[in-house]
C-alpha positions, 0 to 999 in steps of 0.5 A: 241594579246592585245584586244583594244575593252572589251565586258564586260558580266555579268557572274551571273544571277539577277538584276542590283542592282547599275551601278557606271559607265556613258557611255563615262567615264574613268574608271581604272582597278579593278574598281567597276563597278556594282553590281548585286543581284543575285536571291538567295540574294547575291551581285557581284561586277563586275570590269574587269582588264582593264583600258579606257573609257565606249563606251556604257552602255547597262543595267540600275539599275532595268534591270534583266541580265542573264550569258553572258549579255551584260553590257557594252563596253570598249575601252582599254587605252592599259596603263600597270599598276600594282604593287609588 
């Protein structure tokens, strides 16, 4: 079943180091979406492999997120993309 509603979680433990995306807007798969420090240093890029428009934006830059925080939600475009 194709999921039309994306829970998009924090899979690391740090800081919200930078937010590229606004509630409401259209965002493409495998877009950089945030990033976050983590607390030994280092940075994760998060994205996820769906494409739609940003329902609710749930951290800001600065915000400490832990495994399984909510970040934000995204309701899916249900386009099929892709390449060779």
């Amino acid at each position: 079943m194709i999921q039309e509603i994306h829970t998009i979680v924090s899979p690391f433990k740090g800081t919200i180091e930078k937010v590229f995306i606004k509630e409401n807007s259209y965002i493409y798969e495998w877009e950089k979406l945030f990033l976050i420090k983590s607390f030994e240093g280092d940075i994760m890029e998060i994205s996820i492999g769906a494409s739609g428009i940003i329902t609710s934006l749930c951290v800001k830059e600065g915000d400490h997120v832990s495994t399984e925080n909510i970040l934000a939600h995204l309701k899916d475009d249900l386009l099929i993309t892709g390449s060779d």
